[in-house]
C-alpha positions as CSV (number, residue, x, y, z in Angstrom):
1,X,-50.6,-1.8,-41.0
2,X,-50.3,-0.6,-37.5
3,X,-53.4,-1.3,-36.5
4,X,-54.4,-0.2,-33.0
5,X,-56.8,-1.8,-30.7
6,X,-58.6,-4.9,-29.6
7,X,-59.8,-8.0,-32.1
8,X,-63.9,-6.8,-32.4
9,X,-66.1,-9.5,-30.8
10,X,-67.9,-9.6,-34.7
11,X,-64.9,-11.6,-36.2
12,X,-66.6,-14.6,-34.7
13,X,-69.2,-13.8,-37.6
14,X,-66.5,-14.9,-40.4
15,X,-67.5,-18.7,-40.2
16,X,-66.0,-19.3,-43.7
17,X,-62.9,-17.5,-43.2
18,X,-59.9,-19.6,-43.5
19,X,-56.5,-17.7,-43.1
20,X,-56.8,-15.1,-40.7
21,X,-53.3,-12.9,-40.1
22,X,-53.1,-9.6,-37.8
23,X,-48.9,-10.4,-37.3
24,X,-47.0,-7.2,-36.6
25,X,-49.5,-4.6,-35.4
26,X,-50.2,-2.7,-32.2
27,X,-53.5,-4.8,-31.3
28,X,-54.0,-6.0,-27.7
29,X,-56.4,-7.6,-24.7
30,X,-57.7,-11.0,-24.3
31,X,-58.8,-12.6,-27.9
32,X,-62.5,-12.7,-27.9
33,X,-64.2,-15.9,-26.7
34,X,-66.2,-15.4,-30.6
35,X,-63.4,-16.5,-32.2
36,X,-64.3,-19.9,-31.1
37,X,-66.6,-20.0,-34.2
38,X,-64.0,-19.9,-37.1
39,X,-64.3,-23.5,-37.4
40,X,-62.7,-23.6,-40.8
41,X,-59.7,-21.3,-39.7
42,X,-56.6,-23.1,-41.3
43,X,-53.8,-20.4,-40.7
44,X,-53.9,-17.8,-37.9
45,X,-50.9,-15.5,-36.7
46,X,-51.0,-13.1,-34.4
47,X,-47.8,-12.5,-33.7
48,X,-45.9,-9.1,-33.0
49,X,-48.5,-7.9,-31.0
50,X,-49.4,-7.2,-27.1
51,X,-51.8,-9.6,-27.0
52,X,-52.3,-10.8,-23.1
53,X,-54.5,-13.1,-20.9
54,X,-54.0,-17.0,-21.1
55,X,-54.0,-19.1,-24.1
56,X,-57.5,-19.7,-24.8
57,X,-58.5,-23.5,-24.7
58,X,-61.2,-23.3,-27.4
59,X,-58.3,-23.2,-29.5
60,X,-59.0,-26.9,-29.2
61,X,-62.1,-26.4,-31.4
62,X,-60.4,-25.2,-34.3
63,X,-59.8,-28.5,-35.7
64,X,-58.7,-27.6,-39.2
65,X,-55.6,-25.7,-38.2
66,X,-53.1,-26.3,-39.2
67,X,-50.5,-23.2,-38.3
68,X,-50.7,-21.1,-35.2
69,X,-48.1,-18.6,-34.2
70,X,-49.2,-16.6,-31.3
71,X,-45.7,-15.8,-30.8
72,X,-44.2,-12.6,-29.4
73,X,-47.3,-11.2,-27.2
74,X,-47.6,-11.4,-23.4
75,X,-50.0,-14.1,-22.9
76,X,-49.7,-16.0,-19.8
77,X,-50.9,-18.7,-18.2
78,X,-50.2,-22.2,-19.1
79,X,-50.0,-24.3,-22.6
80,X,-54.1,-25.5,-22.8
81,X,-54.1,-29.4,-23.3
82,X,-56.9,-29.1,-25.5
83,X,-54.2,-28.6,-28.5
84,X,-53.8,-32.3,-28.5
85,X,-57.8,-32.0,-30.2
86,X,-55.9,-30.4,-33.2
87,X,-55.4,-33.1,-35.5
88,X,-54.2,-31.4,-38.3
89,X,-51.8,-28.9,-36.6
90,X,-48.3,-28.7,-38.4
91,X,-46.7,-25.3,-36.6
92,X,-47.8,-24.2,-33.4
93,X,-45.6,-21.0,-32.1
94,X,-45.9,-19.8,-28.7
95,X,-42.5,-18.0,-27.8
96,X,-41.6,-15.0,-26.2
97,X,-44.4,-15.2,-23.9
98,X,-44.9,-15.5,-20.3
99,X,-46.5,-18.5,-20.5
100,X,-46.1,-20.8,-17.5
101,X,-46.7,-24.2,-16.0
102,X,-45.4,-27.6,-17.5
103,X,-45.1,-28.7,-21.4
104,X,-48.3,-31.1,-21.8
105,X,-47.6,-34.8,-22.0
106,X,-50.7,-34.7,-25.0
107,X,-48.5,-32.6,-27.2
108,X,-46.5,-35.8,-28.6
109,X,-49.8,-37.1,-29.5
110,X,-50.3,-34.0,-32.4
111,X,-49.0,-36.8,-35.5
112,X,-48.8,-33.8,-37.6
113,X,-46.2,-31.6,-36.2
114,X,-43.5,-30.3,-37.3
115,X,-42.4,-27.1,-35.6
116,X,-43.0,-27.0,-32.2
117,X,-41.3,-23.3,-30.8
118,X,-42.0,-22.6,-26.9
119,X,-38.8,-20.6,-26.8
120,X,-38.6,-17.9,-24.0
121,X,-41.4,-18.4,-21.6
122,X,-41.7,-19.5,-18.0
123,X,-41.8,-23.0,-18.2
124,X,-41.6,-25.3,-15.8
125,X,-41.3,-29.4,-15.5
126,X,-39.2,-31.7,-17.3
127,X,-39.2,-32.2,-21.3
128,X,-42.3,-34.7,-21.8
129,X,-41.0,-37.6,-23.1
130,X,-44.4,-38.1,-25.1
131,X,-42.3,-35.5,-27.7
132,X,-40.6,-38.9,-29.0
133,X,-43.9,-39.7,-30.5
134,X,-44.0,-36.6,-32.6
135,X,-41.9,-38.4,-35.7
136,X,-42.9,-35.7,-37.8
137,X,-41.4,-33.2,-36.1
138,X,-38.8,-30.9,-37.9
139,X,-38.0,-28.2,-35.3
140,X,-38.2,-28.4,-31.4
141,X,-37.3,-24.9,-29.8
142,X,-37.6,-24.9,-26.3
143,X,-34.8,-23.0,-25.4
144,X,-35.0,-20.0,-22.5
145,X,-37.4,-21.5,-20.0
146,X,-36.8,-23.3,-16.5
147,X,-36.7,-26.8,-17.7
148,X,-35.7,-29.4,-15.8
149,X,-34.1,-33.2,-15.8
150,X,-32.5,-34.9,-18.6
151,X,-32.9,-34.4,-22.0
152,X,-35.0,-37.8,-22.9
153,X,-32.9,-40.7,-25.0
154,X,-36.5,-40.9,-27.3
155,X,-35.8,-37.5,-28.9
156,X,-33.1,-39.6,-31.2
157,X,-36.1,-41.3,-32.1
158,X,-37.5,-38.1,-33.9
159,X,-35.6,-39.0,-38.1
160,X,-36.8,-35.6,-39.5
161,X,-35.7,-33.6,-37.1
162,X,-33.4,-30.6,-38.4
163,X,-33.5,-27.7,-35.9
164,X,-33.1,-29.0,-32.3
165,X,-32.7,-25.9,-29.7
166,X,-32.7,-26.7,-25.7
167,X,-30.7,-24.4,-24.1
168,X,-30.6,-21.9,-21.5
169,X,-32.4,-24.0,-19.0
170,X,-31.8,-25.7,-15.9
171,X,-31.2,-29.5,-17.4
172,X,-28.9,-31.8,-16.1
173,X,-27.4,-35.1,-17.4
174,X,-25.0,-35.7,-20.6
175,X,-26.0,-35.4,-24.2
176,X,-27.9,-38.2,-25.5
177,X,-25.8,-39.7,-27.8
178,X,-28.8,-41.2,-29.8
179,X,-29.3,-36.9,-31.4
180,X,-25.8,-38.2,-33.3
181,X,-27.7,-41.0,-35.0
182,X,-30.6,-37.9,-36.6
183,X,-28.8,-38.0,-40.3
184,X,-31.1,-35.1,-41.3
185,X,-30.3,-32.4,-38.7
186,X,-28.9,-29.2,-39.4
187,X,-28.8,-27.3,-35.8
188,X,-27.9,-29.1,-32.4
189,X,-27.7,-26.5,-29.7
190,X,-27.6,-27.4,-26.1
191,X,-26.3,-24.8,-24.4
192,X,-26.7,-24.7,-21.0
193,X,-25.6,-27.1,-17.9
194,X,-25.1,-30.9,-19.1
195,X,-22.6,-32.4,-18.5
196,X,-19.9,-35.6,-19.9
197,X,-17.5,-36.7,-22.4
198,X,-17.8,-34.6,-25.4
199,X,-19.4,-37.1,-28.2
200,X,-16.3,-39.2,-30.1
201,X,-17.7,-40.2,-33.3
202,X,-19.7,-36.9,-33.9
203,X,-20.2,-35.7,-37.1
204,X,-19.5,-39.5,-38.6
205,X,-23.3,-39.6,-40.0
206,X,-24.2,-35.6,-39.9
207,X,-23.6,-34.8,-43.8
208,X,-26.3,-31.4,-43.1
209,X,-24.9,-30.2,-39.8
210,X,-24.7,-26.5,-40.0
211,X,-24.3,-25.4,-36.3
212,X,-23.1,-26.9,-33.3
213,X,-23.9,-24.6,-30.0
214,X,-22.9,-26.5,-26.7
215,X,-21.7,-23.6,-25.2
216,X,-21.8,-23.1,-21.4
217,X,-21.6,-27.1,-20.3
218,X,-19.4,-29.1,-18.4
219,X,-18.5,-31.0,-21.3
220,X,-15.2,-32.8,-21.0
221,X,-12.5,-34.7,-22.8
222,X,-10.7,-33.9,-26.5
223,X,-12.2,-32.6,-29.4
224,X,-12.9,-35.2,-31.9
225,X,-10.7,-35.0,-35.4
226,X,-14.4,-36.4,-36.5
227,X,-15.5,-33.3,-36.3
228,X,-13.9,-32.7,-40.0
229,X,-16.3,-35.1,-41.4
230,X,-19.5,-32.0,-40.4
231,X,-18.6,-30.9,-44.3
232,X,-21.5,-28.3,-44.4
233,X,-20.5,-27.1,-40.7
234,X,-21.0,-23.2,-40.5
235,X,-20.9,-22.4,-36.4
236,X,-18.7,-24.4,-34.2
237,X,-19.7,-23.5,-30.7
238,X,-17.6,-25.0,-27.4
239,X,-17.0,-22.3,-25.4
240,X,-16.7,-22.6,-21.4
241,X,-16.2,-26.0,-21.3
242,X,-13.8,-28.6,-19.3
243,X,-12.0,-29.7,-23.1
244,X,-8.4,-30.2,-22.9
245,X,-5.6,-31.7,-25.4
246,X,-4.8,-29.9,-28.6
247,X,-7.1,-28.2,-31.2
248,X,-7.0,-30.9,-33.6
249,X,-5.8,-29.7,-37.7
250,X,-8.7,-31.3,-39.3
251,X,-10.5,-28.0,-38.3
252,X,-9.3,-26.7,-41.8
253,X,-11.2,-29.1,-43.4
254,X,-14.4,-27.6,-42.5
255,X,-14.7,-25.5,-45.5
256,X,-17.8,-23.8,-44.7
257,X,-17.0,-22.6,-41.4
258,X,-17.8,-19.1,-40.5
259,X,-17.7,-18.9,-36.7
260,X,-15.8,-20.8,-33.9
261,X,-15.7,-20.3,-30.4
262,X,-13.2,-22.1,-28.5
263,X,-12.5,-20.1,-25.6
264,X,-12.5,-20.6,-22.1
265,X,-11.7,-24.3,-22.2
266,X,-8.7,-26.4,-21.1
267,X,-6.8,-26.6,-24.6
268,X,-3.0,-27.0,-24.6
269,X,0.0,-27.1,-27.5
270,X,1.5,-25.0,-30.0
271,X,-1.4,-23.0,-31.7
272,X,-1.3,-22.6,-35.5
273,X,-3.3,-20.6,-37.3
274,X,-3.1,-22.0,-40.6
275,X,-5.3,-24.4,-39.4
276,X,-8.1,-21.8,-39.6
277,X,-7.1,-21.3,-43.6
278,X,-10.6,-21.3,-43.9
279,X,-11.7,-18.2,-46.6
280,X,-15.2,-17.9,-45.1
281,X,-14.2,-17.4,-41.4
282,X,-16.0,-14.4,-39.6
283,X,-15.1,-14.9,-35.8
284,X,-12.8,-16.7,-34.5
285,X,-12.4,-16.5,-30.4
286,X,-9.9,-18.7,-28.9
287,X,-9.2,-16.8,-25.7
288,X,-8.4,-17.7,-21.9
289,X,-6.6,-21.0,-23.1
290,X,-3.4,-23.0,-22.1
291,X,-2.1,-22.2,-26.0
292,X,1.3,-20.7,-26.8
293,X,2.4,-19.5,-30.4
294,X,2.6,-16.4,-32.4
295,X,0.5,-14.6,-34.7
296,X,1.7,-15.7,-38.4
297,X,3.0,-13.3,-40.5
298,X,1.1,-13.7,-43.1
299,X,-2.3,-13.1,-41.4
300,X,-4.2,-11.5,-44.0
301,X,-4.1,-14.0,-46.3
302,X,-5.1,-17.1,-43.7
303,X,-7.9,-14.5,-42.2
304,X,-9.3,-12.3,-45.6
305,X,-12.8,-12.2,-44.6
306,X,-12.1,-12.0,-40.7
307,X,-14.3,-9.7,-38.6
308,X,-13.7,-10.8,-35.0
309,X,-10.8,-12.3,-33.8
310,X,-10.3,-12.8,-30.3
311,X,-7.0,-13.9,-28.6
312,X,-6.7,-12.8,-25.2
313,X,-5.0,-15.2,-22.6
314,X,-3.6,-17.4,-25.0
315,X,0.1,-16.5,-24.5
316,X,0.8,-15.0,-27.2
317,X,4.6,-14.0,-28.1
318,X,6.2,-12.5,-30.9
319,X,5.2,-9.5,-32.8
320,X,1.6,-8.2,-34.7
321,X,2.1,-8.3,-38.1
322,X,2.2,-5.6,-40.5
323,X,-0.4,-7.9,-42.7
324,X,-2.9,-7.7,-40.0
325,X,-4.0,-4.8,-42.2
326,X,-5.3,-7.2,-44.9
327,X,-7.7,-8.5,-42.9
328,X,-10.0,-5.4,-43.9
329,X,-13.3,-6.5,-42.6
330,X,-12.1,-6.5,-38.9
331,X,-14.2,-4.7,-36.4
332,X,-13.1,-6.5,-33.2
333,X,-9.4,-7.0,-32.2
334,X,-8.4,-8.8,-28.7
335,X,-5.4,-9.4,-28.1
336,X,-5.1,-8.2,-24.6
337,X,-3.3,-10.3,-21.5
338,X,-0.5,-12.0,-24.2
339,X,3.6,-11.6,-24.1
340,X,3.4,-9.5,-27.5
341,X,6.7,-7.7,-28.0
342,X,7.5,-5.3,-30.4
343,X,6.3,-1.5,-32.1
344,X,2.5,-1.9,-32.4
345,X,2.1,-1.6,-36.5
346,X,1.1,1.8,-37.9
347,X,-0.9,-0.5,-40.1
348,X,-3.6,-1.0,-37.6
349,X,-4.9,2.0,-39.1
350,X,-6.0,0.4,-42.5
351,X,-8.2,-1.6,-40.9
352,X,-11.2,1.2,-41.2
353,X,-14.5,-0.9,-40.1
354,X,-12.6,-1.7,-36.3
355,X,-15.0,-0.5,-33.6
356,X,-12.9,-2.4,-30.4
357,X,-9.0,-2.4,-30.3
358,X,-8.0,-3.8,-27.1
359,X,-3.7,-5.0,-27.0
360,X,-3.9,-4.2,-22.7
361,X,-1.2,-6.1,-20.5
362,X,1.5,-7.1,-23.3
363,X,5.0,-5.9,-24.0
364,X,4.4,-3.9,-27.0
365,X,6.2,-0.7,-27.8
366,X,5.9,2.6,-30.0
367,X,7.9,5.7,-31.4
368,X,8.0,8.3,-28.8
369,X,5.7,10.4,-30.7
370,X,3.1,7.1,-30.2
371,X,2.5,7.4,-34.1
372,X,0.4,4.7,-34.3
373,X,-2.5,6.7,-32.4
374,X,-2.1,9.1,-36.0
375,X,-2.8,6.1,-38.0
376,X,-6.3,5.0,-36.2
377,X,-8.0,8.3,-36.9
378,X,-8.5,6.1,-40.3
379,X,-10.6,3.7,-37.6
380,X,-13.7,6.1,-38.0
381,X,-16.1,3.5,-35.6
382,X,-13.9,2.8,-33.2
383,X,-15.7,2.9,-30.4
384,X,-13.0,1.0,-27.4
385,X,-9.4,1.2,-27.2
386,X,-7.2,0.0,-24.5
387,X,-3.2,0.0,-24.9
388,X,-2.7,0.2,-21.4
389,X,0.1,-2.2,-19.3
390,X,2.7,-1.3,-22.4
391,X,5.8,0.4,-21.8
392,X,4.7,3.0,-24.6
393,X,7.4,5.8,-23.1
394,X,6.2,8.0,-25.7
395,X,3.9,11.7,-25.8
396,X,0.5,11.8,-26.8
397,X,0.0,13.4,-29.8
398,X,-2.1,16.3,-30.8
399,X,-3.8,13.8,-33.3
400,X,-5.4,11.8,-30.2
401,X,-8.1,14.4,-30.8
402,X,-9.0,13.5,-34.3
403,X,-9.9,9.7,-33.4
404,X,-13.2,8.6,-34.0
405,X,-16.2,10.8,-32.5
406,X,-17.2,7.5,-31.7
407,X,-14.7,6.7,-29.1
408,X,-16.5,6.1,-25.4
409,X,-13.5,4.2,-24.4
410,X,-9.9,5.0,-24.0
411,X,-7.2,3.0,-21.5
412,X,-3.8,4.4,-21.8
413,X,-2.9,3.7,-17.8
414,X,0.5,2.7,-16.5
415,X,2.3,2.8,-20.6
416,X,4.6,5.1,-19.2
417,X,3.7,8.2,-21.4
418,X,5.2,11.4,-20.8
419,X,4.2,15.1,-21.2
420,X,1.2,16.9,-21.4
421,X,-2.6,16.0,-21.9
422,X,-3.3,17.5,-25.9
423,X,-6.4,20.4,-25.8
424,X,-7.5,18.5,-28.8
425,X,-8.2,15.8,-26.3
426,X,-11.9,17.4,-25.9
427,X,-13.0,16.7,-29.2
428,X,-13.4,13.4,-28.3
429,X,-17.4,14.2,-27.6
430,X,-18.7,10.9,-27.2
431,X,-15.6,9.9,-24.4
432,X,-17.0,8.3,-21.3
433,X,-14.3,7.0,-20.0
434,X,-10.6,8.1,-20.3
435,X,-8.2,6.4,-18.2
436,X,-4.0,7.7,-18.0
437,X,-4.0,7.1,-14.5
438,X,-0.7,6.5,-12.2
439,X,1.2,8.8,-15.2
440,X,3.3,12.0,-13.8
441,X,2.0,15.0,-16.0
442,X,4.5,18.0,-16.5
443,X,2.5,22.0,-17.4
């Protein structure tokens, strides 16, 4: 309702009041000490707001809550103990804060939890094995804090867990390999610094796994061919990693698989994309790889709903197919730092939602009248495009003007083009950076 101002000291007067929500306003200052009273408060959320001072401990006193999202505010200090007195608490919510200080030990002692989100704050301390003891709990965000330690072997313990989120911290240690033994979970993301073999027989009793995100470790090994068993998987998550061998074909198996990221890891072999014949696929990133291969002809049928594919490092040879313009939903192309010979397809410009087109450092070629800048006026959100490092040895068109008015970007150094810079270049009025350097211009 946009409601303005501070929480009036009166509220304390609404001893019978039992849901209480002020989410999503512009109300701020401390919460008044009155509040204290609403003994029968069962439901309070104040979140979206600039609330600010610490987390008041009379929360404590509130003994028949049994949500509390204080999330999203600027309250600081540190998480009061005095929340263990909150028998009945199910959802307690305290992220994007600036809260501070350690995780209390006295949280695994609330028997009725089930989601506990700290998520971006400040704090400090290892994860409190006492958490273990919280076997109702459902949904353990703590990602985006200063964490320290390991990740304790108890928090297999926890059957009903679904949504378990540590990353961004400052852990150390492998993964406990007890999480794989949590049948129920759905979301296993651990982003961050661990470290170890990548798990062998995961996925073999996940049937609800929906997202993998262990991104950013120092994970090491071969990706598991159990991986295919994760039947519900959605996001497959590895990127800068230590993983070597070959990306195994069971991927195709995971039906319901809408983003993977393998890049920056240690893979190897012959890639094949018909492994990633997978309808539902959105992104698909596999660069700065030890892969060789080629792009298969018939790409737009492997990729139909593809919106970001990227491919750069991956050594790439052989041509771009003409039925890259079937895969209609594109908006980001990389294929940049590959051995890619060959025109560069006119047919690029059918793919009309493309916002960043970057084929830099290959061995791709054009007509000297570089037609295939005509055809990406279609593109009417591109927003970066880089061609440069191509021996291109043609003249910019006049057309290079009538690319999208949403262009910021344009590389066309050292591709060997010839002539003279079009007027129409200037109507290019969002351009912030246009690079044909180390190019001899005639009048």
């Amino acid at each position: 309702m946009a409601l303005t101002g501070r929480i009036p000291r009166d509220f304390g007067n609404l001893t019978f009041l039992v849901s209480l929500d002020l989410g999503s306003n512009n109300l701020y200052g401390n919460l008044p000490q009155e509040m204290a009273h609403l003994r029968r408060l069962k439901f309070l959320d104040l979140s979206f707001n600039t609330f600010s001072g610490t987390v008041p401990s009379w929360f404590g006193f509130l003994y028949q809550l049994q949500v509390l999202n204080l999330g999203n505010n600027s309250f600081t200090g540190s998480i009061p103990s005095s929340f263990s007195n909150i028998s009945k608490l199910e959802i307690l919510n305290l992220k994007f804060n600036s809260i501070e200080g350690q995780i209390p030990k006295v949280i695994g002692s609330i028997i009725n939890l089930r989601e506990l989100n700290l998520r971006d704050n400040n704090l400090i301390g290892s994860i409190p094995l006492s958490l273990s003891n919280a076997s109702r709990l459902e949904t353990l965000a703590i990602s985006f804090n200063s964490l320290r330690g390991n990740i304790p072997e108890g928090i297999g313990n926890l059957h009903n867990m679904k949504v378990l989120s540590i990353q961004a911290n400052q852990l150390t240690g492998s993964i406990p390999f007890t999480i794989f033994n949590i049948s129920r979970i759905e979301v296993i993301a651990f982003t961050g610094n661990l470290s170890g073999y990548f798990p062998n027989g995961l996925c073999n009793g996940l049937p609800k796994l929906e997202g993998i995100f262990l991104s950013y470790n120092k994970l090491h090994g071969r990706m598991p061919t159990s991986l295919s068993n994760c039947s519900q998987l959605q996001i497959l998550s590895l990127s800068y990693n230590d993983l070597t061998g070959e990306i195994p074909k069971e991927i195709s198996n995971l039906l319901e698989l809408e983003e993977l990221d393998l890049s920056t890891n240690s893979f190897s072999g012959s890639l094949d994309m018909e492994i990633f014949n997978i309808s539902g696929l959105r992104g698909v990133s596999l660069a700065n790889n030890n892969l060789s291969g080629s792009l298969p002809p018939n790409i737009g049928s492997i990729l139909p709903n593809i919106e970001r594919l990227y491919l750069t490092f991956t050594n790439l040879i052989g041509t771009i197919p003409h039925s890259i313009s079937k895969c209609s939903k594109l908006t980001i192309l990389e294929l940049s730092y590959n051995k890619l010979t060959g025109l560069i397809p006119n047919s690029l410009g059918y793919l009309t939602h493309l916002q960043m087109l970057n084929m830099r450092e290959n061995n791709l070629t054009s007509d000297s009248s570089l037609s295939f800048l005509t055809f990406l006026t279609n593109c009417r959100n591109l927003s970066f495009l880089d061609i440069s490092f191509n021996p291109l040895f043609g003249m910019l068109p006049a057309s290079t003007g009538n690319l999208s008015t949403s262009l910021i970007n344009f590389y066309a150094n050292n591709c060997k083009i010839k002539g003279r810079i079009p007027n129409e270049v200037g109507n290019l009025s969002s351009l912030l950076d246009l690079d044909l350097s180390e190019i001899t211009w005639s009048d």
